[in-house]
N, C-alpha and C positions, 0 to 999 in steps of 0.2 A: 396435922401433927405427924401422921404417918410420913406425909412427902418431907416433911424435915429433917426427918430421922435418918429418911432413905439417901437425903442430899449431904448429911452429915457424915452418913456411914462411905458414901462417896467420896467426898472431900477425904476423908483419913485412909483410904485407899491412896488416892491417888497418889498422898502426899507421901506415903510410905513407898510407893516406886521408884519418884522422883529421889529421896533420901539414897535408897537401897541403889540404882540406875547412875546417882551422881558421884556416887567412892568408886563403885566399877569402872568407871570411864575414864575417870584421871589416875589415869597410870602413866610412865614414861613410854615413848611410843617412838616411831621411827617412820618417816615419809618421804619418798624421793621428790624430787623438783623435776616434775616430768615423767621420765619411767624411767625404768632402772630394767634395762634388760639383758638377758643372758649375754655375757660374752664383750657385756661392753662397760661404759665409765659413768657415771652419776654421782650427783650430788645429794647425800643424805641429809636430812635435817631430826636429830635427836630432840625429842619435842616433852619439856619437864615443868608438868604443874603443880604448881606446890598445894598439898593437901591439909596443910595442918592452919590451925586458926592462930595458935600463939610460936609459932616458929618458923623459920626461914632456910629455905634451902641451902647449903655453901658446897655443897660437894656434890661431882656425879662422875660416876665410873660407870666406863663402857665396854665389856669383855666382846676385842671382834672371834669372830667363831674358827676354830684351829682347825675345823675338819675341811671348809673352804677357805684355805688363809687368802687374805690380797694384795696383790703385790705393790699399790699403791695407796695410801689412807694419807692424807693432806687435811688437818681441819683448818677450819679457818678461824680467823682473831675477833674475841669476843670481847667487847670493852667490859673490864671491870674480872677477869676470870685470867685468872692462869691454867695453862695446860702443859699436861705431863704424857709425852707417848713411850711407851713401852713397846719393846720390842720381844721375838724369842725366835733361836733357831727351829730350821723346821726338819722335820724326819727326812722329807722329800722334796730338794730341790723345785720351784719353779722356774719353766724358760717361758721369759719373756722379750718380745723381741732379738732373738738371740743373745740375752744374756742370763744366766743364772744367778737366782735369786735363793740364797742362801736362808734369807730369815724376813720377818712379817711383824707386822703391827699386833699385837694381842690385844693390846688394850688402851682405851685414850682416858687423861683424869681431868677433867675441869674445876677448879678448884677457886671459888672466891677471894677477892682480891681486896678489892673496895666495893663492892654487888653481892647482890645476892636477888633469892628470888623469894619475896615477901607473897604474907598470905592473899591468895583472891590472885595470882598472877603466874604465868608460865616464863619460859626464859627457851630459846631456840639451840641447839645447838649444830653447826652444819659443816660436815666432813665430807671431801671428795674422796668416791673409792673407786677403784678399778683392778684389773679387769674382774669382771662378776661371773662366778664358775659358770658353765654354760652347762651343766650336771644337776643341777639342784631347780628347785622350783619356789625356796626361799631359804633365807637368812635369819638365822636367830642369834639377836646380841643380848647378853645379860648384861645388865643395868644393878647399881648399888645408887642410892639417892640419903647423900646425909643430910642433917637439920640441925641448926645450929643448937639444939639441944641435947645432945648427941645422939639422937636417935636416928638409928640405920635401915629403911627398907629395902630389901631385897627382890629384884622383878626379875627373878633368873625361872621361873616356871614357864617350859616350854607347854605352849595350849598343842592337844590333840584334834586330828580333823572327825570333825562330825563331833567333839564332846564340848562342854559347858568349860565357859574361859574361868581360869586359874585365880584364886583371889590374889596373887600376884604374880603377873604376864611378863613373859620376857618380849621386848621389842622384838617384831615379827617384820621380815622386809620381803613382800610379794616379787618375785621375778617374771618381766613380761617377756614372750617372745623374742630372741635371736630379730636383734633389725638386721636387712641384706647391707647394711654397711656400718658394721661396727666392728670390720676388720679392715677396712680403709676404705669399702666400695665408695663411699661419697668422696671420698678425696681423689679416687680413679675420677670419679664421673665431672667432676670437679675439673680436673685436668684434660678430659675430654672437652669440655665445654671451653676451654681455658684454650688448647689447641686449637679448635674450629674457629674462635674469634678473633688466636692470632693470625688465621688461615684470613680471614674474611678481611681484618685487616690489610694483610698484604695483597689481597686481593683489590681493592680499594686503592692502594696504594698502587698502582700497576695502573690500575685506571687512567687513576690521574694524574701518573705521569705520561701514557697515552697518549690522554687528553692535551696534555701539555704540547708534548711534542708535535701533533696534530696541528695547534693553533701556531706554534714556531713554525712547520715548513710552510705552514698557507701564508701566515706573516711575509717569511721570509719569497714567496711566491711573489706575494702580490709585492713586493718594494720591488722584485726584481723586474716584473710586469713592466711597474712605472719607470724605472729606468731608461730601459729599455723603448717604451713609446717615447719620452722625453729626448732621447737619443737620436731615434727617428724624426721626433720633431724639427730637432736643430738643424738635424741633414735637410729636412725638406726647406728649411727655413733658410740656409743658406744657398742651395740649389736657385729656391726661388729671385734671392735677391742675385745672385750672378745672371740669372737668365734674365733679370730685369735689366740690368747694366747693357749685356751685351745687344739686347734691343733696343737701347737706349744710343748705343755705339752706330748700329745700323741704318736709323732713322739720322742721326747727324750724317752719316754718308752719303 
């Protein structure tokens, strides 16, 4: 009777972690496809589960962060969602590529069309950014998530390090490491490898016309060869039959 109690009082732990573990977790979240590293370009994917049992996601608003603005934010086409990007001037000038960039993406809106994202189901949302400050060590986008109920949650709480995550988190985007070619080194080394094959090509090409030329003088050798013994031949050929003749002449005498 005791072990029953003790498996019982088990069971309603655990079950109460799971409960209390499964709202924490579905929050709107943000993931790169690959890494996302200083200084260079990545594809993000905003990632939104619908937490409610009798209502349906239709809306999500994405605040990008004004403190590292980016000079490029592209999302990409979501069947069944309209988007709206918003723009704002910025205090400070970006140069990129030697051009100056005036003003930045603040915020993207995905808005349901004919879709939505029903209960028990997530829905993806996935924007190209670049370049990623090479100053910071992450990215914090605040998130709004409506329901077609019209009820509004709010995931703009920025989590502190070392403290306990926020009952509502703002998507957090980890920055990896500076790669050594995310300021063109691979398209250098690219063109390196690009040069030595056209080197090796023509290298190759030289060859065989070499080659070529090599088998045309010996060609042209040996026909000249044969001529030439053929030539002699006939001299000797008609040499022969004169000196037959004129023996021929002598023995009549």
């Amino acid at each position: 009777m005791k072990l029953s109690r003790i498996a019982l009082a088990g069971g309603v732990a655990a079950s109460t972690v799971l409960l209390i573990a499964g709202p924490a977790a579905a929050h709107v979240s943000v993931q790169p496809v690959g890494e996302a590293a200083k200084g260079g370009y990545a594809t993000l994917n905003f990632k939104v589960p619908n937490e409610r049992d009798q209502a349906s996601t239709v809306k999500l608003e994405v605040n990008f962060p004004a403190d590292h603005p980016l000079s490029s934010v592209t999302p990409q086409a979501v069947p069944g969602w309209d988007i709206k990007i918003d723009k704002s001037k910025l205090d400070k000038p970006l140069e990129v590529h030697g051009k100056k960039i005036t003003e930045a993406v603040s915020k993207v809106t995905w808005t349901a069309d004919d879709s939505e994202i029903a209960p028990g189901y997530f829905q993806q949302f996935p924007v190209s950014v670049g370049a990623l400050p090479e100053d910071a060590d992450q990215l914090v986008f605040k998130a709004i998530q409506t329901y077609d109920n019209k009820e509004v949650v709010r995931w703009i709480e920025e989590p502190t390090e070392g403290g306990e995550e926020p009952d509502s988190p703002a998507p957090v985007l980890k920055l990896s490491a500076a790669a050594d070619d995310h300021h063109g080194g691979g398209a250098a080394d690219d063109a390196k490898k690009a040069d030595a094959k056209e080197g090796d090509d023509h290298k190759a090409a030289d060859t065989a016309a070499s080659t070529k030329e090599t088998h045309a003088a010996a060609s042209s050798s040996s026909d000249t060869t044969a001529r030439t013994l053929g030539i002699i031949g006939i001299v000797i050929g008609v040499a022969g039959v004169a000196f037959g003749v004129l023996a021929g002449r002598r023995r009549s005498a």
